[in-house]
Kinemage of the C-alpha trace (Angstrom):
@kinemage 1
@onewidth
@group {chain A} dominant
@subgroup {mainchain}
@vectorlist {calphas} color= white
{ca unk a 1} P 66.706 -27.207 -14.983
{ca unk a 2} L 68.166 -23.543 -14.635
{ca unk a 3} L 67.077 -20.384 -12.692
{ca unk a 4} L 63.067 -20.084 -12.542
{ca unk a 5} L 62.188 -16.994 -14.501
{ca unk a 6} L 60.185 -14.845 -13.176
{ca unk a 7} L 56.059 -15.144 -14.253
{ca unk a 8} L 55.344 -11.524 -15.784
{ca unk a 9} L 53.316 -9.057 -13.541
{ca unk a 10} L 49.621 -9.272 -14.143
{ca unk a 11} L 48.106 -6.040 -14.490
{ca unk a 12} L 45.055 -7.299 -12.025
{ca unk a 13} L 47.534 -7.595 -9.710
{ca unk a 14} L 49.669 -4.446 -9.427
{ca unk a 15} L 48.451 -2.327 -6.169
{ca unk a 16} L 47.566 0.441 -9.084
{ca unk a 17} L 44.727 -1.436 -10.268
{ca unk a 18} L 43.754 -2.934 -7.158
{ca unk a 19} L 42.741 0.461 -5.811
{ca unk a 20} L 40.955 1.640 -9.361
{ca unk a 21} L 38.741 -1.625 -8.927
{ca unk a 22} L 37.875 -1.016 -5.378
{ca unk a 23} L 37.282 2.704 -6.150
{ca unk a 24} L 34.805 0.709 -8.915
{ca unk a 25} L 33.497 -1.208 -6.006
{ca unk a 26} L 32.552 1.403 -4.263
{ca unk a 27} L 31.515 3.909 -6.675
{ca unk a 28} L 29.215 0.997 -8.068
{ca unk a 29} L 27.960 0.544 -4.040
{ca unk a 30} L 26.967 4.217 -3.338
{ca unk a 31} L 25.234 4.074 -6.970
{ca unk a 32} L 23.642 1.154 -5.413
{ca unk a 33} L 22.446 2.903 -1.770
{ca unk a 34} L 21.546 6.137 -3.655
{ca unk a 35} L 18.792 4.130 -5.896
{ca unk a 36} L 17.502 2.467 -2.637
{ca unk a 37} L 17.988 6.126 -1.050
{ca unk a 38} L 15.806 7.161 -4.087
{ca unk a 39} L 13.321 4.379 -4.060
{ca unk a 40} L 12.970 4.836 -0.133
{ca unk a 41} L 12.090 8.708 -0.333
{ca unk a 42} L 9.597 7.643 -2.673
{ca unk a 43} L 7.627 5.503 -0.668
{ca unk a 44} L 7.417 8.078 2.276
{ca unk a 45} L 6.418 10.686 -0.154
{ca unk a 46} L 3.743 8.209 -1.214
{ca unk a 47} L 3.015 7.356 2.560
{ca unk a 48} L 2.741 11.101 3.459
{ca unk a 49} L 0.309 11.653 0.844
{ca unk a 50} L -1.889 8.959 1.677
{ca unk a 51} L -1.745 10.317 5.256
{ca unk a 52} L -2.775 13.467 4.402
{ca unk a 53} L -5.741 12.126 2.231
{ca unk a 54} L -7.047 10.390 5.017
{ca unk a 55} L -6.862 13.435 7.364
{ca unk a 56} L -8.213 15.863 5.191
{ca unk a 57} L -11.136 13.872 3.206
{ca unk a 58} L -11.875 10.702 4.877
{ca unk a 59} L -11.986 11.074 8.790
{ca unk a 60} L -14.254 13.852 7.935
{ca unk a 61} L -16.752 11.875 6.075
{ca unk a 62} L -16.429 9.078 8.789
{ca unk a 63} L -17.579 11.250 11.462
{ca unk a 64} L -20.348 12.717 9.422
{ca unk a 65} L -21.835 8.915 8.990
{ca unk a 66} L -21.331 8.189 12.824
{ca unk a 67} L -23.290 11.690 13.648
{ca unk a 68} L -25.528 9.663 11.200
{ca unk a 69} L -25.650 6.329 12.279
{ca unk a 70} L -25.786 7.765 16.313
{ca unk a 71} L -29.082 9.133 14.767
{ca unk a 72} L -30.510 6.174 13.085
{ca unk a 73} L -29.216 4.291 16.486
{ca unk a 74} L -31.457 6.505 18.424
{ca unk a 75} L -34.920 5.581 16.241
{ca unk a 76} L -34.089 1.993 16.813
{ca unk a 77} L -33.949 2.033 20.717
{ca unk a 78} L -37.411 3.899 20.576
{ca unk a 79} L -38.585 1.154 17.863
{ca unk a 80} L -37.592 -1.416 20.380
{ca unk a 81} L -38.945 0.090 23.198
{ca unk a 82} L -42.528 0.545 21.107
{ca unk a 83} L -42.220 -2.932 20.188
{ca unk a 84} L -41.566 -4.398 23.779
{ca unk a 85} L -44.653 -2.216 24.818
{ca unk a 86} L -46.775 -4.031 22.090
């Protein structure tokens, strides 16, 4: 057996394409948090709007019907009092 010859350099292993395939790595990660980033601001927009439905239309309305119902509570205390006087 002579000398051992050397085994070519691999591209995937010279420190030049190391770093280009972490830069890949990483570029390919940000891509990654800026779609969550995305999907994220999304759902508080949707959140927010919800919110603001519920202050402006619907606690309104609710508080109408309990002005209502305090009313309608009212005529059945005096029905019950009628009736226990029966």
């Amino acid at each position: 057996m002579g000398p051992a010859t050397p085994l070519p350099s691999s591209p995937a292993l010279t420190p030049r394409h190391s770093s280009s395939f972490q830069a890949k790595e990483v570029e390919a990660t940000i891509e990654e948090m800026l779609i969550r980033l995305d999907e994220f601001c999304g759902l508080t927009d949707l959140i927010r709007r919800d919110t603001s439905q519920i202050l402006d239309e619907h606690i309104p309305l609710i508080k109408t019907k309990v002005t209502e119902m305090n009313g309608i509570y009212t005529k059945v205390d005096k029905l019950e009092v009628c009736h226990v006087d029966i």
